[in-house]
C-alpha positions in Angstrom: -68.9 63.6 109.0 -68.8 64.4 105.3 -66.8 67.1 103.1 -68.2 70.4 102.5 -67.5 72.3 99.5 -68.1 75.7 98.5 -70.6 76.3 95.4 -71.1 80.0 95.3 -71.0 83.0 98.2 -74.3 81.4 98.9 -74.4 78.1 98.9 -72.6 74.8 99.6 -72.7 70.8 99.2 -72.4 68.6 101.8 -70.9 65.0 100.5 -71.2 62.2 102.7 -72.0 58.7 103.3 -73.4 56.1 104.7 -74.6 52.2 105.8 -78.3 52.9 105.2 -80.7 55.5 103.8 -81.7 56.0 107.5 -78.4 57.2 108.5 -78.1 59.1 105.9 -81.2 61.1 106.9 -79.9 60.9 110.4 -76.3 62.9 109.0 -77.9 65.6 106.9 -80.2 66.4 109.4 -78.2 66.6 112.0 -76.6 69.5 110.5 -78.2 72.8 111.5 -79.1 74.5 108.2 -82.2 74.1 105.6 -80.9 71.8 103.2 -82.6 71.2 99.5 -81.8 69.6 96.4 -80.2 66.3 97.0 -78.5 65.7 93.7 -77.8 62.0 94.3 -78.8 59.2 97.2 -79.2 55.5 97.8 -82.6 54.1 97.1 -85.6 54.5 99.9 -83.6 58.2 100.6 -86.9 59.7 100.4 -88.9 57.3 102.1 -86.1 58.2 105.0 -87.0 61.5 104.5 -90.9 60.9 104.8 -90.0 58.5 108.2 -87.9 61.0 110.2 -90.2 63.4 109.1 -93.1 61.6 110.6 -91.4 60.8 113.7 -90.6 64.2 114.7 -94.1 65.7 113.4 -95.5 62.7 116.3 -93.4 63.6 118.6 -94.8 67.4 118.8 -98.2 66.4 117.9 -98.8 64.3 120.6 -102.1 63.8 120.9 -103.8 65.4 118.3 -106.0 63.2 115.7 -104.7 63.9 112.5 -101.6 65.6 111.4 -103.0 66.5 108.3 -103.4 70.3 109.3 -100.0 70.2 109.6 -98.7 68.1 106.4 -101.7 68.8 104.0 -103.8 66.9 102.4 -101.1 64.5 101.2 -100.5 63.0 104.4 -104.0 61.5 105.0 -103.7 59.4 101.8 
């Protein structure tokens, strides 16, 4: 899937690639860990983001009218 190297006794990068922005999203979540500071990415990478990230707050929140309790006041703009 990608090559991980080692940046300190606490931390790693992941490097990998993909077709689309989507699949990139698709890779680095798939790995189970939090994940932060993406140095580098194709264009629309955090649109991806904000996509998967809707579809998976949907897909618990079925149901409920707004998922701004759970995103802030960001996510109703």
């Amino acid at each position: 899937m990608g090559v991980v190297e080692a940046v300190d006794d606490h931390s790693c990068q992941l490097h990998v690639g993909a077709d689309s922005a989507s699949a990139l999203v698709r890779m680095i979540t798939s790995v189970d860990t939090d994940f932060f500071t993406l140095t580098s990415g194709p264009p629309g990478l955090a649109d991806a983001f904000r996509a998967q990230a809707a579809r998976c707050l949907h897909a618990i929140c079925r149901g409920r009218r707004s998922l701004t309790p759970l995103l802030g006041r960001q996510a109703a703009t």
